[in-house]
PASEBA-1860 file (N, C-alpha, C; in nm, 3 decimals):
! residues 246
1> XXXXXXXX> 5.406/5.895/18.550/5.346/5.977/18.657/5.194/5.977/18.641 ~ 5.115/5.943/18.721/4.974/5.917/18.741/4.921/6.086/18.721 ~ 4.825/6.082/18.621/4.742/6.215/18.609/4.595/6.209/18.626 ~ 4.592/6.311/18.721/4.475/6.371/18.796/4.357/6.468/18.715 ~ 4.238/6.431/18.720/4.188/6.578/18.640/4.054/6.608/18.823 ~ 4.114/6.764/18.808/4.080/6.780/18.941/3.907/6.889/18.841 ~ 3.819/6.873/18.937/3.710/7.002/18.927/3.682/7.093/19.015 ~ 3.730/7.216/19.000/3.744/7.348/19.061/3.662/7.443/19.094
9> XXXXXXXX> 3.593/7.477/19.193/3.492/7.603/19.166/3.589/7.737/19.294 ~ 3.588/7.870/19.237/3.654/7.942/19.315/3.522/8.036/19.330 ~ 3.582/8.194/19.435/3.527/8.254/19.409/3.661/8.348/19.414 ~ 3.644/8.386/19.188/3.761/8.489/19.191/3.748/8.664/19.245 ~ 3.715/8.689/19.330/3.728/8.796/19.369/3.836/8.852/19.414 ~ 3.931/8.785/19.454/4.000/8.820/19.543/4.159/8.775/19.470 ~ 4.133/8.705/19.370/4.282/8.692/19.277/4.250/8.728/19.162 ~ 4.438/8.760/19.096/4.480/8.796/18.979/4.387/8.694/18.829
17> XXXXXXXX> 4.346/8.625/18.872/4.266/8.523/18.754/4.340/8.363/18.774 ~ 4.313/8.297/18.665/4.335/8.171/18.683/4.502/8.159/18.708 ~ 4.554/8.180/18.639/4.714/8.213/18.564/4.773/8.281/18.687 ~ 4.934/8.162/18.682/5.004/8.300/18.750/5.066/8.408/18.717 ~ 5.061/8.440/18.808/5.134/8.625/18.771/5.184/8.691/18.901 ~ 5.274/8.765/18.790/5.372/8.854/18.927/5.298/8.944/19.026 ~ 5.206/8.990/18.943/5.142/9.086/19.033/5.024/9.023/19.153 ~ 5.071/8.907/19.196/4.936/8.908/19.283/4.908/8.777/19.282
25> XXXXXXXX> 4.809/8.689/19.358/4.761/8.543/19.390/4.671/8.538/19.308 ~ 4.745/8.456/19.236/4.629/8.363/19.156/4.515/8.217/19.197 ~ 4.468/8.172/19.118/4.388/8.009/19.179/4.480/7.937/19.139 ~ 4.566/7.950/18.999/4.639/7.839/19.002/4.804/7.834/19.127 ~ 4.782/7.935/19.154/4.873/7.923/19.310/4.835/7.880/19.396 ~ 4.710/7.929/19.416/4.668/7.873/19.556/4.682/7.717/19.568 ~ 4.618/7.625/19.427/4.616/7.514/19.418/4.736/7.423/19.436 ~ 4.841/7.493/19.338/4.989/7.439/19.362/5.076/7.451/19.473
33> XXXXXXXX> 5.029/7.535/19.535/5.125/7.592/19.716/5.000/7.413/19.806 ~ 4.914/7.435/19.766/4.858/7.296/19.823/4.934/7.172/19.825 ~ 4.900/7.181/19.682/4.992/7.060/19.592/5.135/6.989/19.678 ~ 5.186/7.158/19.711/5.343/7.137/19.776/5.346/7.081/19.919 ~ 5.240/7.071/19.973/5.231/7.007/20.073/5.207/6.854/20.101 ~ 5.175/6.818/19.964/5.196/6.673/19.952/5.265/6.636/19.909 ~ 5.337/6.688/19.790/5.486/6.626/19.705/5.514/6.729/19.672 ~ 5.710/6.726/19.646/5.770/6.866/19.585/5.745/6.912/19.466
41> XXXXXXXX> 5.663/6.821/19.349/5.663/6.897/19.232/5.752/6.876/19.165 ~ 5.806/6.970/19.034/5.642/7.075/19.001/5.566/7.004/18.943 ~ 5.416/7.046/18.909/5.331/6.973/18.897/5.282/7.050/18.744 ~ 5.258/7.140/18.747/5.227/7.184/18.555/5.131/7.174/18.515 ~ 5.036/7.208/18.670/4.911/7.217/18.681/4.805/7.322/18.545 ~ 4.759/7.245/18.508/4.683/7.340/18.378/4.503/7.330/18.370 ~ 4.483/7.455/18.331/4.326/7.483/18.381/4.264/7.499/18.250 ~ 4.106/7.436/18.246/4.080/7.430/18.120/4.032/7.597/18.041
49> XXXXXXXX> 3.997/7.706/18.124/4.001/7.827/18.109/4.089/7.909/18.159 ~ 4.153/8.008/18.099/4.238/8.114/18.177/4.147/8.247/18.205 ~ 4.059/8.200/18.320/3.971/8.285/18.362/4.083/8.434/18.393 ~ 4.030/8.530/18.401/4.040/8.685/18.461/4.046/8.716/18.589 ~ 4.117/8.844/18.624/4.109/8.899/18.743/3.970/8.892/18.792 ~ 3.899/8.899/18.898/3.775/8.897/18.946/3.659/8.781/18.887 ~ 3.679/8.687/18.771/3.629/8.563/18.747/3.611/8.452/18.838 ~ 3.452/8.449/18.830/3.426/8.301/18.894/3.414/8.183/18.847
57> XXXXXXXX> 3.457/8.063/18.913/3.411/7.929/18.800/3.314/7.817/18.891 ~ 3.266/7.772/18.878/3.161/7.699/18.935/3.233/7.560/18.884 ~ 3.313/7.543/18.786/3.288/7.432/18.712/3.424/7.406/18.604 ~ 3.543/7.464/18.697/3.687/7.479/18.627/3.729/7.341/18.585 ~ 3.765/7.309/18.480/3.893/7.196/18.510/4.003/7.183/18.461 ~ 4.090/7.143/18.574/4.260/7.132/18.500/4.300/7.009/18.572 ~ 4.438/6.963/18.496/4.500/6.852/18.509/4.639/6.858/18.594 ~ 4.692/6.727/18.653/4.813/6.809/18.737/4.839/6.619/18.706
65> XXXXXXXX> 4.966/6.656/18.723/5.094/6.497/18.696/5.161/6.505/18.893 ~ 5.119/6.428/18.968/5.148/6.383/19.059/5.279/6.264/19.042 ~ 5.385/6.278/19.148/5.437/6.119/19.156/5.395/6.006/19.227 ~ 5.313/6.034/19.321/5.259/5.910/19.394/5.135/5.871/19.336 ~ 5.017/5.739/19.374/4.939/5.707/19.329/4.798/5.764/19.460 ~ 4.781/5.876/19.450/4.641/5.865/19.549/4.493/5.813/19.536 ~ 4.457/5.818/19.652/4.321/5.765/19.621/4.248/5.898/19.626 ~ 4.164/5.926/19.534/4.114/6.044/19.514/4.002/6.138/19.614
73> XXXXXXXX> 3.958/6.034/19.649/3.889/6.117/19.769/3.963/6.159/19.878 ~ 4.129/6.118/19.885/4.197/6.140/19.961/4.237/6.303/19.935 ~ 4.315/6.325/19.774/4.388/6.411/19.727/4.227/6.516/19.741 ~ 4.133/6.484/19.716/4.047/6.593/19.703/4.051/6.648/19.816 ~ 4.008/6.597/19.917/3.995/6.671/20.110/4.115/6.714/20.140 ~ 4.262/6.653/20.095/4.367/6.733/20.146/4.393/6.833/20.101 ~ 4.389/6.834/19.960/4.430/6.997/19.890/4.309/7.122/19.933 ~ 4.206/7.033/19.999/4.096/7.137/20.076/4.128/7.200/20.131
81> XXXXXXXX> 4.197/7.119/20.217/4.247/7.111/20.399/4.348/7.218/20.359 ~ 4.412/7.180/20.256/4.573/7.287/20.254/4.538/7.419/20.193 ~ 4.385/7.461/20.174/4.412/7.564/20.074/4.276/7.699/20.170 ~ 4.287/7.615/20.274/4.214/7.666/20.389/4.251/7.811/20.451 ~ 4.204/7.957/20.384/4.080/8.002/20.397/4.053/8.006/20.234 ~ 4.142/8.004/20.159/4.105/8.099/20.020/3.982/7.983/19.998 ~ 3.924/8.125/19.899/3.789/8.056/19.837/3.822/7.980/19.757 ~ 3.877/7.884/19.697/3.916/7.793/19.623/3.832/7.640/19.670
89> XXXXXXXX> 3.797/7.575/19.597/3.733/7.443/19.674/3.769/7.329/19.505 ~ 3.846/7.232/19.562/3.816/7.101/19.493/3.672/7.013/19.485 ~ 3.626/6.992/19.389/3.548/6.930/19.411/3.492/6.823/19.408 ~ 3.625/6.728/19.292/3.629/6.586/19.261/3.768/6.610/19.228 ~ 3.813/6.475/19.275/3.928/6.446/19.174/3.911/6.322/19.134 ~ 3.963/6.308/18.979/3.965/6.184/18.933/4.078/6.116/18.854 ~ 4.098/6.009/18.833/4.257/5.971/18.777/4.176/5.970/18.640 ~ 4.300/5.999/18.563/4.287/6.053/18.410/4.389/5.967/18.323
97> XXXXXXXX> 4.365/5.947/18.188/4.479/5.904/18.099/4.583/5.988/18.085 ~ 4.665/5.973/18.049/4.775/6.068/18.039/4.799/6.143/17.901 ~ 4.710/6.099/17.805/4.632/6.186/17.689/4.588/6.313/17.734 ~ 4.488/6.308/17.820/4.394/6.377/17.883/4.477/6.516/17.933 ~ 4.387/6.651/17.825/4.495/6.767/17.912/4.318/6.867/17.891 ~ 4.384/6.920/18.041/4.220/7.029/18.068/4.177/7.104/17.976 ~ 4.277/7.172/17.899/4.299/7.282/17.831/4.280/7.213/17.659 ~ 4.332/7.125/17.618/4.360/7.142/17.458/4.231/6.963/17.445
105> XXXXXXXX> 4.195/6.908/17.553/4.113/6.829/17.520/3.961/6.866/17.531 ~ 3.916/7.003/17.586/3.762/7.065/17.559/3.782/7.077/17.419 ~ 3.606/7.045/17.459/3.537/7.035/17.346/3.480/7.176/17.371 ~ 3.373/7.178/17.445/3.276/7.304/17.449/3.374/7.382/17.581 ~ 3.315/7.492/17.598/3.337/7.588/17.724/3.226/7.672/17.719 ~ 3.135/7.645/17.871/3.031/7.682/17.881/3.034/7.815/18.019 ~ 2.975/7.952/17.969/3.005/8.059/18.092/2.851/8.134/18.081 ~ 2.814/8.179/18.213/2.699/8.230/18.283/2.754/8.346/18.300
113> XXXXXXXX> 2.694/8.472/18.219/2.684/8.614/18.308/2.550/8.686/18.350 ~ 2.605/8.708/18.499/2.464/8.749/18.548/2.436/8.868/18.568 ~ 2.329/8.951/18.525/2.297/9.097/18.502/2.188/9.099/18.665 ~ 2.244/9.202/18.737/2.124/9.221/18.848/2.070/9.355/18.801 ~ 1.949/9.365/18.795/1.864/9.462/18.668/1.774/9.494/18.774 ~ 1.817/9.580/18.901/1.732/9.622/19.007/1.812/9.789/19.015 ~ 1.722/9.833/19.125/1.734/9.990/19.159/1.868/9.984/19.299 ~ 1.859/9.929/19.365/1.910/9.872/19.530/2.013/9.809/19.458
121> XXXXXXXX> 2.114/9.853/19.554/2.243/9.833/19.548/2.226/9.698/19.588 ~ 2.388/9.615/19.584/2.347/9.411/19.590/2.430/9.402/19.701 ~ 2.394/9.338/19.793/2.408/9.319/19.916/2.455/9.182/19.892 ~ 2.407/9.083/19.875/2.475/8.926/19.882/2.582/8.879/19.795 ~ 2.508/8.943/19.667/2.563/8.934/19.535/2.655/9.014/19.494 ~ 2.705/9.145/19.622/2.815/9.231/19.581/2.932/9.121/19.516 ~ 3.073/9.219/19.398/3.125/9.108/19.363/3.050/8.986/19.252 ~ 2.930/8.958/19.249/2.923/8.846/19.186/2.816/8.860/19.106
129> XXXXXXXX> 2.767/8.979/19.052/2.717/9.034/18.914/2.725/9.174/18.900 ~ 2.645/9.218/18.791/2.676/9.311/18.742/2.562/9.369/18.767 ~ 2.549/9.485/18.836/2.427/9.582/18.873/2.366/9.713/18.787 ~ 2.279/9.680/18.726/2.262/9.778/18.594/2.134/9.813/18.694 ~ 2.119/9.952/18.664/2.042/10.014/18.737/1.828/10.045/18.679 ~ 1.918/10.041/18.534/1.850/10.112/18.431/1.774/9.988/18.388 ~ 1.620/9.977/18.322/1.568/9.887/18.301/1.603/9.797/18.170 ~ 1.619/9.718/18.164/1.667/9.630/18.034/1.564/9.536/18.012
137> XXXXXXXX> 1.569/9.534/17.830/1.461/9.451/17.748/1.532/9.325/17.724 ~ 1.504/9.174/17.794/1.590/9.098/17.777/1.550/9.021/17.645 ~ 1.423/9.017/17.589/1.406/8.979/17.487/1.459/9.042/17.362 ~ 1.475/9.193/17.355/1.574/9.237/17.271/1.709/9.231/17.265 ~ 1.767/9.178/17.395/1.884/9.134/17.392/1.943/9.005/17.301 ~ 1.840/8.932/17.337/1.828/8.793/17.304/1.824/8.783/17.178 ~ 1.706/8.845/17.077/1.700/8.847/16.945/1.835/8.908/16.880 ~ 1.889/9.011/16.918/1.999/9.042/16.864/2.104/8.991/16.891
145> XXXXXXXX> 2.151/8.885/17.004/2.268/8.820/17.043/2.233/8.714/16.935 ~ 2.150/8.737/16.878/2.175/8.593/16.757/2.235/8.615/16.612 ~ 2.264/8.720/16.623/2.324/8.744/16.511/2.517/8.752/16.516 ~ 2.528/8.741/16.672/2.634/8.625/16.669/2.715/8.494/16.674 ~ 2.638/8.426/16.676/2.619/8.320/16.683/2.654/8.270/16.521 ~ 2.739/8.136/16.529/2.830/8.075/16.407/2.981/8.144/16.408 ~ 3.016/8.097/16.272/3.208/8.167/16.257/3.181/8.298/16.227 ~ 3.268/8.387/16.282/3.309/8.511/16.269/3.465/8.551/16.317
153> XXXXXXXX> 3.463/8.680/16.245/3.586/8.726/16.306/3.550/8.808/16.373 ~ 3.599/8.787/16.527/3.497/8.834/16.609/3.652/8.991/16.707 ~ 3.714/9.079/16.605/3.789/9.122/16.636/3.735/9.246/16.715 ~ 3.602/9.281/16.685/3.536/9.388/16.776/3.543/9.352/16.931 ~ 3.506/9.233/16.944/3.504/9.199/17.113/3.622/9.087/17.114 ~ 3.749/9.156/17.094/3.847/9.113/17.179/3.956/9.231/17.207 ~ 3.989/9.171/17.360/4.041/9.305/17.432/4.212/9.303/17.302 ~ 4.235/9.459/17.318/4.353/9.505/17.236/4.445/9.446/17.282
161> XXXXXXXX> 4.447/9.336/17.372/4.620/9.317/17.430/4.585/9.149/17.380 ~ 4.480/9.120/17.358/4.470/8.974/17.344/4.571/8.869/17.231 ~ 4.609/8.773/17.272/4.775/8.648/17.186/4.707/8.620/17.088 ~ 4.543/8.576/17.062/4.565/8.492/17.012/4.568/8.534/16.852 ~ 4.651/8.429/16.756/4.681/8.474/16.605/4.561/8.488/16.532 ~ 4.435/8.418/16.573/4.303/8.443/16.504/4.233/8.498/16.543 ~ 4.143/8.627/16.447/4.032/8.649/16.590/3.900/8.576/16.520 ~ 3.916/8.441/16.459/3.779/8.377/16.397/3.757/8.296/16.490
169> XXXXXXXX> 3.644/8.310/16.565/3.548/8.163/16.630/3.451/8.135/16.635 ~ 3.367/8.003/16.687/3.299/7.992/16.643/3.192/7.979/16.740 ~ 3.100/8.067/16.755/2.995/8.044/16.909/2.844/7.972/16.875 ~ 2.820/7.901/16.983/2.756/7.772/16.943/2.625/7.831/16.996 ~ 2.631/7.900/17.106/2.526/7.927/17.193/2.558/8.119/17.234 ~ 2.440/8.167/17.246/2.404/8.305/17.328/2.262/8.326/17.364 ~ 2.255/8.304/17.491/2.072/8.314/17.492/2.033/8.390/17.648 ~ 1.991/8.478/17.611/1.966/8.600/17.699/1.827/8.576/17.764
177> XXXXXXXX> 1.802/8.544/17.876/1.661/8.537/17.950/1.607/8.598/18.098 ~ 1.528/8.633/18.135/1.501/8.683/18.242/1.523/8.524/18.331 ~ 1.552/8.573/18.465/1.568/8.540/18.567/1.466/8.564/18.711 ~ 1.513/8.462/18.803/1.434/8.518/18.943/1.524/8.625/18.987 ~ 1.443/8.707/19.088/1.525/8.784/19.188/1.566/8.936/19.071 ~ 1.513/8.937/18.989/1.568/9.079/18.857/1.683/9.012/18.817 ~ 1.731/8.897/18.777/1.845/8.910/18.723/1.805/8.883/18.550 ~ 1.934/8.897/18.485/1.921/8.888/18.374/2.078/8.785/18.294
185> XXXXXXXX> 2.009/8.643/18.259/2.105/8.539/18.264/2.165/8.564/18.137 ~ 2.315/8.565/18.107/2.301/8.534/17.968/2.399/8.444/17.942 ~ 2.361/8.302/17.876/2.450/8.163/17.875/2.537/8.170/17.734 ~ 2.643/8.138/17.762/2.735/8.128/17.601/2.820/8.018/17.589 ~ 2.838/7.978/17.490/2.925/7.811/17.459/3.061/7.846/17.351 ~ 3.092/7.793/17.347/3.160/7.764/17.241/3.344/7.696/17.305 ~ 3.407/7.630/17.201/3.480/7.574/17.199/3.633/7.648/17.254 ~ 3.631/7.820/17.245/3.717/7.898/17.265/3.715/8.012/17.232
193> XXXXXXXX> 3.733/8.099/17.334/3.684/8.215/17.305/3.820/8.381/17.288 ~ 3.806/8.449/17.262/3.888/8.534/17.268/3.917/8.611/17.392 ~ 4.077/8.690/17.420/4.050/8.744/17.559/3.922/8.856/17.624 ~ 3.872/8.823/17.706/3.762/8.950/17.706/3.642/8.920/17.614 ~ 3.596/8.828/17.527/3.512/8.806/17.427/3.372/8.809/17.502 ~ 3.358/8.743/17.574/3.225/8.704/17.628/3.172/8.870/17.741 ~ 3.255/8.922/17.810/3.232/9.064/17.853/3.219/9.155/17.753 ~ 3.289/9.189/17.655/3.273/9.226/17.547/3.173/9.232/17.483
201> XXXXXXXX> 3.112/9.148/17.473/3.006/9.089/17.427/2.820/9.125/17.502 ~ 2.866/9.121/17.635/2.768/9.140/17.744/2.764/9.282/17.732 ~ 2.846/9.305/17.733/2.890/9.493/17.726/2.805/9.545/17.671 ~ 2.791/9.481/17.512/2.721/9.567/17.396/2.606/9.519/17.446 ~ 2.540/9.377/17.460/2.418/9.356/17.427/2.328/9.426/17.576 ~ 2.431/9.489/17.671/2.356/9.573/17.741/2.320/9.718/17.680 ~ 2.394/9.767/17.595/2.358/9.832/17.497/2.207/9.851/17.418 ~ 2.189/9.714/17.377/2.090/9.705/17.336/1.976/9.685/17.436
209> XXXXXXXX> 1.974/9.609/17.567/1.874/9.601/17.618/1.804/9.736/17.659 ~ 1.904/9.857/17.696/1.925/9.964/17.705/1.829/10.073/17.626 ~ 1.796/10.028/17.560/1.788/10.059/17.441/1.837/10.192/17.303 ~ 2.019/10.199/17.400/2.112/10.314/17.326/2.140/10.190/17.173 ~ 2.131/10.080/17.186/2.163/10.027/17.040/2.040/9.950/16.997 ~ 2.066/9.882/16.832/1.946/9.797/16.841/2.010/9.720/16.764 ~ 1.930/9.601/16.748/2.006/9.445/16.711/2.111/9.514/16.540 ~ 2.037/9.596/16.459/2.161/9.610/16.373/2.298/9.709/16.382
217> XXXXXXXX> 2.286/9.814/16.493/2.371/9.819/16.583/2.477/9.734/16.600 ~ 2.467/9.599/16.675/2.534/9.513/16.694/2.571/9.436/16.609 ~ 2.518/9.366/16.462/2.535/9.309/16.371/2.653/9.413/16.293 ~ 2.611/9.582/16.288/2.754/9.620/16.238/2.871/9.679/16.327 ~ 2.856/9.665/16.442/2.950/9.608/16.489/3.036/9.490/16.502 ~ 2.961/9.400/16.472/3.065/9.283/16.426/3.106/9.253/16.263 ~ 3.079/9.327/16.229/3.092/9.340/16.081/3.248/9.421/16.070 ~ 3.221/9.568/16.156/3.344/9.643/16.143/3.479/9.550/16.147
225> XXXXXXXX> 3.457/9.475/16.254/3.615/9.383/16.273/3.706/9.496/16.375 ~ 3.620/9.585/16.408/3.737/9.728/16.490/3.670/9.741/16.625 ~ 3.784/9.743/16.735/3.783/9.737/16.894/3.691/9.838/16.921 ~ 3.713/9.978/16.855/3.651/10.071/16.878/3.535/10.068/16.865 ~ 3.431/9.945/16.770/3.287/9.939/16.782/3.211/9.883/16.881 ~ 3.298/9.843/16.970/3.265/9.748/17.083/3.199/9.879/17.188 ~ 3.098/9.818/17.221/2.998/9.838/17.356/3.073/9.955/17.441 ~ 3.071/9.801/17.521/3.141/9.828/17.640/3.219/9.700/17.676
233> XXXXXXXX> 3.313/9.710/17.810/3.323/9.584/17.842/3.267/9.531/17.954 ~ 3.193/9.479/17.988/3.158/9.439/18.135/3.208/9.388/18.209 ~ 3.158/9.434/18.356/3.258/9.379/18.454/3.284/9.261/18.521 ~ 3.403/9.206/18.498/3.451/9.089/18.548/3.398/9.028/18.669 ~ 3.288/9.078/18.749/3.218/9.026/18.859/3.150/8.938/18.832 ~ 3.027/8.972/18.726/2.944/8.874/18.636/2.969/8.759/18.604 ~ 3.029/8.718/18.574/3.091/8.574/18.488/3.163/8.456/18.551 ~ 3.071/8.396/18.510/3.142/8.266/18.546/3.183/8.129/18.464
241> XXXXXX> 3.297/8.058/18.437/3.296/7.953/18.384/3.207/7.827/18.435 ~ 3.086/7.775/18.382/2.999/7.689/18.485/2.994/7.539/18.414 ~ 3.125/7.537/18.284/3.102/7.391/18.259/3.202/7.365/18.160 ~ 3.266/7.262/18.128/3.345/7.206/18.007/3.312/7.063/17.963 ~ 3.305/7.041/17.837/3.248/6.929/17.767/3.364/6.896/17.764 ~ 3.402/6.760/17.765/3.485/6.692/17.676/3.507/6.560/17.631
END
């Protein structure tokens, strides 16, 4: 069976997250109810992040096992065509080895959260950051987001319901900078992250920009290893998956 690696950008506002689930439309539904309009399936469609309820991705990718052989600019415009109104958009598809899986062949996973650090409520951007009212020091953010950065057990910023058996990983990148328009960018990498890690994460170091914490604040908070030292969590509007290495 010929495998596809498709590139995805949604806008999750409006579904349960990447994953399906009982409660509600997901992206990976929307994609596969497409899917069904060209062949019966199933297809075992897999995404290289299991983004969140209200998560955006600019820059998703997952793999899907087709039985026919398409030509890809074909399969890209039809699963468009079929997935017509949701915000969901294909944006390449390309034929893949059959090695090749979205999920367990990243290398990096790269996500953008965006802080709108104005007085005025967000009119364009409702939905698609996070509106802090209060003035934030992004250079103190920045200096202290470096003291997570490398291996840790990073059990403070992962949500209490989260699978996975480790909470050690390893983050490659955190770099907090002012923006146009008041926003406040903050870019993070790494190879895999915990559930909620990267909000988690944003949570506190609004904390600090805040200036209710300060960079050793946050250093013993990740020290504790306990949920309860965590920030805050921020809201799932912010964030976006905007890239995967592999």
């Amino acid at each position: 069976m010929p495998r596809y690696k498709l590139l995805i950008e949604y806008d999750g506002t409006d579904y349960v997250g990447w994953q399906r689930q009982a409660n509600g439309l997901s992206v990976q539904e929307v994609i596969e109810t497409a899917l069904k309009k060209l062949e019966p399936g199933p297809f075992g469609l897999r995404g290289a992040g299991r983004t969140d309820a209200g998560v955006h991705a600019c820059a998703q990718v997952g793999h899907v096992d087709l039985q026919n052989v398409w030509r890809t600019d074909v399969l890209r415009d039809a699963l468009n065509a079929h997935m017509r109104p949701e915000k969901v958009a294909i944006l390449s598809a390309q034929a893949a080895p059959e090695t090749f899986d979205a999920r367990f062949s990243a290398k990096t996973r790269h996500y953008l959260y965006r802080i709108a650090n104005r007085r005025a409520p967000l009119t364009f951007d409702h939905g698609r950051a996070w509106l802090v009212k209060r003035p934030l020091n992004a250079e103190a953010m920045h200096e202290a987001a470096q003291v997570l950065i490398g291996r840790h057990d990073f059990t403070t910023f992962r949500d209490s319901e989260c699978q996975a058996e480790n909470p050690v990983r390893t983050l490659d990148r955190l770099d907090v900078f002012r923006a146009p328009k008041d926003e406040i960018h903050i870019c993070v990498s790494s190879r895999a992250f915990l559930h909620r890690q990267v909000r988690s994460m944003v949570g506190s170091l609004e904390h600090v920009g805040s200036g209710k914490w300060r960079r050793q604040d946050l250093a013993e908070a990740l020290r504790a290893r306990d949920r309860a030292r965590c920030g805050q969590v921020a809201p799932a509007a912010g964030l976006y998956l905007v890239g995967v290495d592999y």
